[in-house]
PDB file of N, CA, C and O in Angstrom:
ATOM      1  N   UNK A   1       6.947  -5.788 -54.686  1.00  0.00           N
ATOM      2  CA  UNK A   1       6.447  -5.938 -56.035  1.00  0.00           C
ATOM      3  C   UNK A   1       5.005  -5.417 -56.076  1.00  0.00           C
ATOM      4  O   UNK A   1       4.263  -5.756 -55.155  1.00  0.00           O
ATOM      5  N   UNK A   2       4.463  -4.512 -57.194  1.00  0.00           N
ATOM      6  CA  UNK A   2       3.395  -3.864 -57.064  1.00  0.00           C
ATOM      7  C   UNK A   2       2.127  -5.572 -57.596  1.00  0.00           C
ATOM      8  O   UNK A   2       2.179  -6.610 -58.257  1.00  0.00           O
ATOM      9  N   UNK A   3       1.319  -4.904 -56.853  1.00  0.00           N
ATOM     10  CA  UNK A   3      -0.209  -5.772 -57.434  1.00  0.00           C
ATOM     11  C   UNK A   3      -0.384  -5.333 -58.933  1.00  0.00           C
ATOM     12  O   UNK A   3      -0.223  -4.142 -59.200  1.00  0.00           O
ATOM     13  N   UNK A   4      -0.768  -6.405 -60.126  1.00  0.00           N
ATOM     14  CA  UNK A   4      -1.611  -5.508 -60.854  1.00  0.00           C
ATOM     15  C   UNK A   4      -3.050  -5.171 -60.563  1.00  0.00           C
ATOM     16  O   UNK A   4      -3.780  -5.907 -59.900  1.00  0.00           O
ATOM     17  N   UNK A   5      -3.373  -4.179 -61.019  1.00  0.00           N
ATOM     18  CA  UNK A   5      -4.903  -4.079 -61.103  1.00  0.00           C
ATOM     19  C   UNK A   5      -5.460  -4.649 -61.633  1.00  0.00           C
ATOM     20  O   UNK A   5      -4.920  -5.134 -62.627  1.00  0.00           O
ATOM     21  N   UNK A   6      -7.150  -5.057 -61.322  1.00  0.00           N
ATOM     22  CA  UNK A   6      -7.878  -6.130 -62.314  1.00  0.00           C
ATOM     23  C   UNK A   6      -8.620  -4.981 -63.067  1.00  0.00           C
ATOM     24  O   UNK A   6      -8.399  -3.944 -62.442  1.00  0.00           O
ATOM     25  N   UNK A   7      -9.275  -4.782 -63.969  1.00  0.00           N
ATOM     26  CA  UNK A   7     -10.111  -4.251 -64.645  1.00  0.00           C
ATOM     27  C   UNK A   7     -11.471  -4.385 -64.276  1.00  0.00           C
ATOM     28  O   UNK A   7     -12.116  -5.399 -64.008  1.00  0.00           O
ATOM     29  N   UNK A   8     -11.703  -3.544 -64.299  1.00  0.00           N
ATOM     30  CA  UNK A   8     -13.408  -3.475 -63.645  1.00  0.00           C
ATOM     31  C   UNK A   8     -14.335  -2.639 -64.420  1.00  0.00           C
ATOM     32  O   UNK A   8     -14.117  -1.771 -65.265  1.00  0.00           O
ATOM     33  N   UNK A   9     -15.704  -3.232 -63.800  1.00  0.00           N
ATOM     34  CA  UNK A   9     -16.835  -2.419 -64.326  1.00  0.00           C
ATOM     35  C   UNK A   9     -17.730  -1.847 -63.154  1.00  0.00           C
ATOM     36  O   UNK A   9     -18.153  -2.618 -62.292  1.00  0.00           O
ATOM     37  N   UNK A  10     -18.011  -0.528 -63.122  1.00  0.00           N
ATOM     38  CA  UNK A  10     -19.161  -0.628 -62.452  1.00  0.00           C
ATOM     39  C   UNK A  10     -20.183  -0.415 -62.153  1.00  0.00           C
ATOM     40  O   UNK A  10     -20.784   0.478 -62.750  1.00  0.00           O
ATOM     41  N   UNK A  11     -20.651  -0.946 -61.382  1.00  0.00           N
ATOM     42  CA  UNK A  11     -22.137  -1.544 -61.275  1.00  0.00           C
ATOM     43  C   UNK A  11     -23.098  -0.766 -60.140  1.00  0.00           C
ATOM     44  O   UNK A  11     -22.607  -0.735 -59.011  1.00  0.00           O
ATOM     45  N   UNK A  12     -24.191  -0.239 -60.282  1.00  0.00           N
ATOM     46  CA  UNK A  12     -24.690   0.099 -59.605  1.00  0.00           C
ATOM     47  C   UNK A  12     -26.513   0.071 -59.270  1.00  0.00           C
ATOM     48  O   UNK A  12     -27.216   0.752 -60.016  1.00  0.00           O
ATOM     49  N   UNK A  13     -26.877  -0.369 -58.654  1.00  0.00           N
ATOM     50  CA  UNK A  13     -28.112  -1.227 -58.354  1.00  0.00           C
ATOM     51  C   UNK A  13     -28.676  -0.974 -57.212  1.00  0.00           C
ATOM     52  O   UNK A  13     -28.019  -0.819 -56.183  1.00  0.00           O
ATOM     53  N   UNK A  14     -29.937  -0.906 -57.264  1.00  0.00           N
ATOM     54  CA  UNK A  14     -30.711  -1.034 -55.977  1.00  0.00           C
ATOM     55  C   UNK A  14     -31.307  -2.340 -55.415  1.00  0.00           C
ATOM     56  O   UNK A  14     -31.456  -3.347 -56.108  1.00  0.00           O
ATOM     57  N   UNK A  15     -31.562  -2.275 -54.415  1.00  0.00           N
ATOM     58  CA  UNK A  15     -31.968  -3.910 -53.572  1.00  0.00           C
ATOM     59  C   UNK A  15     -32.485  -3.601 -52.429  1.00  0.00           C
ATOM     60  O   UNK A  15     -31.961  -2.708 -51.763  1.00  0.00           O
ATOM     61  N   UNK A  16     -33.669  -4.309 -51.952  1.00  0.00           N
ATOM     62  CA  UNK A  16     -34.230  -4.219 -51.061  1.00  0.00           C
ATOM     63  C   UNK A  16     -33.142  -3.688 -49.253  1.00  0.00           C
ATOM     64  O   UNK A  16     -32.022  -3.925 -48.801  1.00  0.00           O
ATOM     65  N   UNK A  17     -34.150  -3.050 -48.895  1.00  0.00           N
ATOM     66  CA  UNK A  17     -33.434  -2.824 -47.667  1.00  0.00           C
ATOM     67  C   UNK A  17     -33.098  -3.740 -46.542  1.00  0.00           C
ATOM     68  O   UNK A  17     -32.331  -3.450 -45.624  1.00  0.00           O
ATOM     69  N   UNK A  18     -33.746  -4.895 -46.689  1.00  0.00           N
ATOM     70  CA  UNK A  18     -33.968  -6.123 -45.605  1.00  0.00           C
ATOM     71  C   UNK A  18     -32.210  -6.759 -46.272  1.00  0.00           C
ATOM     72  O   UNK A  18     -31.345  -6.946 -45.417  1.00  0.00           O
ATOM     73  N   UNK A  19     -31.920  -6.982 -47.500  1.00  0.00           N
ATOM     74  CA  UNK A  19     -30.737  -7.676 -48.128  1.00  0.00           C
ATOM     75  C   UNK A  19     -29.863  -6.629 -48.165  1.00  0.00           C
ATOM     76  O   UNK A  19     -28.833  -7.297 -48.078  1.00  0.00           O
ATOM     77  N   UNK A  20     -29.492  -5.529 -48.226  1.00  0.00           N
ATOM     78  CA  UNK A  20     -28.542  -4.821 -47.594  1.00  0.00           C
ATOM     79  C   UNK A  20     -28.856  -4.740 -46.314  1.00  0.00           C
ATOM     80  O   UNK A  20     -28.147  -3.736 -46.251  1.00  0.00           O
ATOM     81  N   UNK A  21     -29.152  -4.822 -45.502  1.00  0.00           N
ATOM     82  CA  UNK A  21     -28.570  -5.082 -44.243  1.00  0.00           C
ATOM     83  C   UNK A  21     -28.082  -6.543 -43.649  1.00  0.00           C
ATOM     84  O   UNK A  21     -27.605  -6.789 -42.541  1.00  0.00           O
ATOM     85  N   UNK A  22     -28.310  -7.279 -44.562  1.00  0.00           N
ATOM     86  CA  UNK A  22     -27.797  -8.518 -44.438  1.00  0.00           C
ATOM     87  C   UNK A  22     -26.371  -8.768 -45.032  1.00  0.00           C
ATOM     88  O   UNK A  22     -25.492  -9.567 -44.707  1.00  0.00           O
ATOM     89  N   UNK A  23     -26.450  -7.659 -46.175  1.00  0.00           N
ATOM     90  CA  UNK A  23     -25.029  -7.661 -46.793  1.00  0.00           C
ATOM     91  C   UNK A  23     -23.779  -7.305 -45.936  1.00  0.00           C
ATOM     92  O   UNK A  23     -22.672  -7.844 -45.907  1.00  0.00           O
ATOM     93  N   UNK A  24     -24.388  -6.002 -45.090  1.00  0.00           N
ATOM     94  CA  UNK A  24     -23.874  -5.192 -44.011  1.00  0.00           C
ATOM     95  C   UNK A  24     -23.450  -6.020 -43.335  1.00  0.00           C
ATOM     96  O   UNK A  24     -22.224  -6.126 -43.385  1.00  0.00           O
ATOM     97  N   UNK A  25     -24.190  -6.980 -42.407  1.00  0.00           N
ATOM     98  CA  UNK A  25     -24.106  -7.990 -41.203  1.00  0.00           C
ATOM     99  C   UNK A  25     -22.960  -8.931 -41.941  1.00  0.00           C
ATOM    100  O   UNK A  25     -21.869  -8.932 -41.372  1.00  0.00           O
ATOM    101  N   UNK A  26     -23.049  -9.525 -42.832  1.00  0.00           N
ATOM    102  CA  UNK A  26     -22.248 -10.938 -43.468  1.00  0.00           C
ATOM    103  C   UNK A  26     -20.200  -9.771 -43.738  1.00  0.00           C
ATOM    104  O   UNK A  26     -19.104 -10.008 -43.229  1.00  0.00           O
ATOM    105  N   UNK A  27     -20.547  -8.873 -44.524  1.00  0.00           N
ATOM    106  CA  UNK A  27     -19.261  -8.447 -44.375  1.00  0.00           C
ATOM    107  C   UNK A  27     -18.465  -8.397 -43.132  1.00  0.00           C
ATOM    108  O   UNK A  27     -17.462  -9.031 -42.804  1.00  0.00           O
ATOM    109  N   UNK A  28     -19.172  -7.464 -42.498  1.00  0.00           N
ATOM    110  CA  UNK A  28     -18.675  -7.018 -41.155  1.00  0.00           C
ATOM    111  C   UNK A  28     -18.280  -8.611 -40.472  1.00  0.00           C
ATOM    112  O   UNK A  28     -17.219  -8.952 -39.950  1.00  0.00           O
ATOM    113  N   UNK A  29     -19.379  -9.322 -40.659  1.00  0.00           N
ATOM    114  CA  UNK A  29     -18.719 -10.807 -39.814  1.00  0.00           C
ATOM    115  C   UNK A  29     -17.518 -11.353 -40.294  1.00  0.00           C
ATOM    116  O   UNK A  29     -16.665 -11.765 -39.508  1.00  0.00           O
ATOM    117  N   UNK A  30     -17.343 -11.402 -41.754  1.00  0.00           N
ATOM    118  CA  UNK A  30     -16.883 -12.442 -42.305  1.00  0.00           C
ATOM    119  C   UNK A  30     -15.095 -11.510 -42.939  1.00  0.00           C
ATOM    120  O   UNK A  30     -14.065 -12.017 -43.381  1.00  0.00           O
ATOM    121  N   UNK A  31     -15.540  -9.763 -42.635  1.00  0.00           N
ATOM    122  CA  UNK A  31     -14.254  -9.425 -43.509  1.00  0.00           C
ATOM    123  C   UNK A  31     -13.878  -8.760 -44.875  1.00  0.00           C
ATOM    124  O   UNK A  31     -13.045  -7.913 -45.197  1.00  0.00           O
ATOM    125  N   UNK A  32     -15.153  -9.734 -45.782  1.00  0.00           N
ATOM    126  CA  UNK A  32     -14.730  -9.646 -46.990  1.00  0.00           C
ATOM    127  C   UNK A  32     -15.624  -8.049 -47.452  1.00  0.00           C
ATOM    128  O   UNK A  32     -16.403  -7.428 -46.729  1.00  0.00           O
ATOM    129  N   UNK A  33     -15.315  -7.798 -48.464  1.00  0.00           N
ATOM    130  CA  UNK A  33     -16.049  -6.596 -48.416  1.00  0.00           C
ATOM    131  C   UNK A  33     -17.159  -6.702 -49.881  1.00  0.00           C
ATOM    132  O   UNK A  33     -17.248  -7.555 -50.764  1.00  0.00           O
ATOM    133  N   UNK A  34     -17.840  -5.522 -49.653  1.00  0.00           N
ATOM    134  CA  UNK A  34     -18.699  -5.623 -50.526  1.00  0.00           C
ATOM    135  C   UNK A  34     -18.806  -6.464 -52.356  1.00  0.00           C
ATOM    136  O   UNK A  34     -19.453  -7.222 -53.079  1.00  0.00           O
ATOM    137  N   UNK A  35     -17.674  -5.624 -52.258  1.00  0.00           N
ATOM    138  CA  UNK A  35     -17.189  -6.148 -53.558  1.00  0.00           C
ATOM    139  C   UNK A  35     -16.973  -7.659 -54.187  1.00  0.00           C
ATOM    140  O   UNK A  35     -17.317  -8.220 -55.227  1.00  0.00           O
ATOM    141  N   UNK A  36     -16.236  -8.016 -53.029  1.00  0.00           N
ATOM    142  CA  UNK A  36     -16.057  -9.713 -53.433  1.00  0.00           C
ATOM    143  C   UNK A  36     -16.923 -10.543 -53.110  1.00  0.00           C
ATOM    144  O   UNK A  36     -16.939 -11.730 -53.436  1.00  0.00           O
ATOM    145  N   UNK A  37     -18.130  -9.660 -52.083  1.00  0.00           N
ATOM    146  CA  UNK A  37     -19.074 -10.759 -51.865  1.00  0.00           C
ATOM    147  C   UNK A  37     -20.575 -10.958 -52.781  1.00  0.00           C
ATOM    148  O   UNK A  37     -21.504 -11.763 -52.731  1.00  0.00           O
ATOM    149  N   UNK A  38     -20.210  -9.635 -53.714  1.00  0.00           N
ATOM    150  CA  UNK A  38     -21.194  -9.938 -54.615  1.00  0.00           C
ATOM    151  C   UNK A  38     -20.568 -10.639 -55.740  1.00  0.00           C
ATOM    152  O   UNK A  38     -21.196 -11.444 -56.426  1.00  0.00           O
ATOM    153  N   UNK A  39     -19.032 -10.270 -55.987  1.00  0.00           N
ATOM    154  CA  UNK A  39     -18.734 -10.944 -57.084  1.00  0.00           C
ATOM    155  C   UNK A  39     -18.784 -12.384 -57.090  1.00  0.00           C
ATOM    156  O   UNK A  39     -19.048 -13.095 -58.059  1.00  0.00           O
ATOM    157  N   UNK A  40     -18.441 -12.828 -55.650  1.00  0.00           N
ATOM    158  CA  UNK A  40     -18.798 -14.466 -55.287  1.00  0.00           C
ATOM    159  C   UNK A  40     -19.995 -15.053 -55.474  1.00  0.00           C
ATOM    160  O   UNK A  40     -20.280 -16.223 -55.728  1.00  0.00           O
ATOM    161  N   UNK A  41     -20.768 -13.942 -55.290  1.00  0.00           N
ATOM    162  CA  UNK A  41     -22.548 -14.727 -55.127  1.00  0.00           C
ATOM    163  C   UNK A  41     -22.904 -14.883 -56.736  1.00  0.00           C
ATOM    164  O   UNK A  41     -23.468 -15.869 -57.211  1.00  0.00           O
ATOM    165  N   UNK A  42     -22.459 -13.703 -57.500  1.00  0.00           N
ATOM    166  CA  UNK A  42     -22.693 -13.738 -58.836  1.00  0.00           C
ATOM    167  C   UNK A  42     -22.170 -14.738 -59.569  1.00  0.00           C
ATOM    168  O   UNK A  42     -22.793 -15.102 -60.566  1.00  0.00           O
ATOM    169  N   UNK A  43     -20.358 -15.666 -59.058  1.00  0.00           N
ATOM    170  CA  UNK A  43     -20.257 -16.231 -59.922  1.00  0.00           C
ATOM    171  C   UNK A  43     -20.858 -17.823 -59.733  1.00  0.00           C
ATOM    172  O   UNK A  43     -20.638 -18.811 -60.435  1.00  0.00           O
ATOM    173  N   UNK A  44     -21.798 -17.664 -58.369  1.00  0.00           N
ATOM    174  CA  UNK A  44     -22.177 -19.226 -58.090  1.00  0.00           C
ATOM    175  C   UNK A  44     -23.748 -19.090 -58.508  1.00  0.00           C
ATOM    176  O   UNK A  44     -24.362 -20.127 -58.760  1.00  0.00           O
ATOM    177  N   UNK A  45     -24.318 -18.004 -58.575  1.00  0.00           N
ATOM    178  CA  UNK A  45     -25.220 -17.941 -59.542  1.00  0.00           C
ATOM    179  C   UNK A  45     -25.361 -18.149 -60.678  1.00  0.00           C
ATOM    180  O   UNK A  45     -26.324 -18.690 -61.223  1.00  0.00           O
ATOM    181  N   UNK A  46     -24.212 -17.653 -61.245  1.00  0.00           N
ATOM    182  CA  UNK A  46     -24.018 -18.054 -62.876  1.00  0.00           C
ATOM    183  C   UNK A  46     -24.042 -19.542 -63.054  1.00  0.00           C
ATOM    184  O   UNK A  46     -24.976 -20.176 -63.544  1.00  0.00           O
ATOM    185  N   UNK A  47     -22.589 -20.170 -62.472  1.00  0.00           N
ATOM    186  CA  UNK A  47     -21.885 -21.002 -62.624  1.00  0.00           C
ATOM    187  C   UNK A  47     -23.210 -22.352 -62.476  1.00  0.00           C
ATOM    188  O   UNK A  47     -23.299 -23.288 -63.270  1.00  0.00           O
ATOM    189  N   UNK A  48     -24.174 -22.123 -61.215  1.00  0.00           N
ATOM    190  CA  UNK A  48     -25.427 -22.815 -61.147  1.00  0.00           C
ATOM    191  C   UNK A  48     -26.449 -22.958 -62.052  1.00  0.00           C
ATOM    192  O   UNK A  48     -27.213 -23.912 -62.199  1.00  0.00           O
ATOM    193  N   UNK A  49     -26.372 -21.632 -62.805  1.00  0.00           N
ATOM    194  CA  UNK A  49     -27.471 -21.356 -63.949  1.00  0.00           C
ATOM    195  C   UNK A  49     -27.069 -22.152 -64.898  1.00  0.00           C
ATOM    196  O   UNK A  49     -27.888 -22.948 -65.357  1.00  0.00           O
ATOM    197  N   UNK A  50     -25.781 -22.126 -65.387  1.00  0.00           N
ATOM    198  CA  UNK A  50     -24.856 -22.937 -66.190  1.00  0.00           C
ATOM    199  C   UNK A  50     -24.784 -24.485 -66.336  1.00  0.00           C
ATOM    200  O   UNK A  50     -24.626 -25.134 -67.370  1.00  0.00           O
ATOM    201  N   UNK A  51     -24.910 -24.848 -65.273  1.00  0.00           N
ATOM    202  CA  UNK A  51     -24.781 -26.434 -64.994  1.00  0.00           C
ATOM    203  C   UNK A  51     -26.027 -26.803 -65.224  1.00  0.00           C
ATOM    204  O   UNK A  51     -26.115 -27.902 -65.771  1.00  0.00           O
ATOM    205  N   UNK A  52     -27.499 -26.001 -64.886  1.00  0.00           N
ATOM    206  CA  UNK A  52     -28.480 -27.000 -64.334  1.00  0.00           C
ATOM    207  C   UNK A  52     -29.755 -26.234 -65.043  1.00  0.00           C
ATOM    208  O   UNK A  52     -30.914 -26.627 -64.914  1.00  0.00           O
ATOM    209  N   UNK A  53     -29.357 -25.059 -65.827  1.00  0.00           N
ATOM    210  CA  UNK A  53     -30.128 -24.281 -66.899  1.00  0.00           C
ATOM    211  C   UNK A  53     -31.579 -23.636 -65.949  1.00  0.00           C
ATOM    212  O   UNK A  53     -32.525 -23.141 -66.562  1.00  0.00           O
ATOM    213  N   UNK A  54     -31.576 -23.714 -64.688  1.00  0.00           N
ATOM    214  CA  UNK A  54     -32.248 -23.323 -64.181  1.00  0.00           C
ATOM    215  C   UNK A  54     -31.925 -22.129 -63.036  1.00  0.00           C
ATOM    216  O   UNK A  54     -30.911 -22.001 -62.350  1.00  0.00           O
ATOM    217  N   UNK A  55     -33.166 -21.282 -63.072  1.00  0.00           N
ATOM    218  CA  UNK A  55     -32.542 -20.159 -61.523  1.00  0.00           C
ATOM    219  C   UNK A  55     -32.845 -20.471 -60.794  1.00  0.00           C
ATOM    220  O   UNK A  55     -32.574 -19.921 -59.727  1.00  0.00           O
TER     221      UNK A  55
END
């Protein structure tokens, strides 16, 4: 049975060089790839901003 596709946007950004290489290090350890590990960080950023109205 095929996957559907999700719909996407994308995004493209610069960031210090010290946090991409940390991004580098955490994928490679952990697997997940770029993609889901920003989408993860973004939605516990939000989701934090949300609850507690603060960054």
């Amino acid at each position: 049975m095929p996957q559907n596709k999700k719909e996407y946007k994308m995004l493209n950004c610069k960031i210090d060089k010290p946090i991409a290489d940390e991004l580098d290090k955490f994928t490679t350890e952990t697997g997940l790839t770029k993609t889901a590990t920003v989408e993860k960080a973004l939605k516990m950023y939000i989701s934090q901003f949300k609850e507690t109205g603060k960054i």
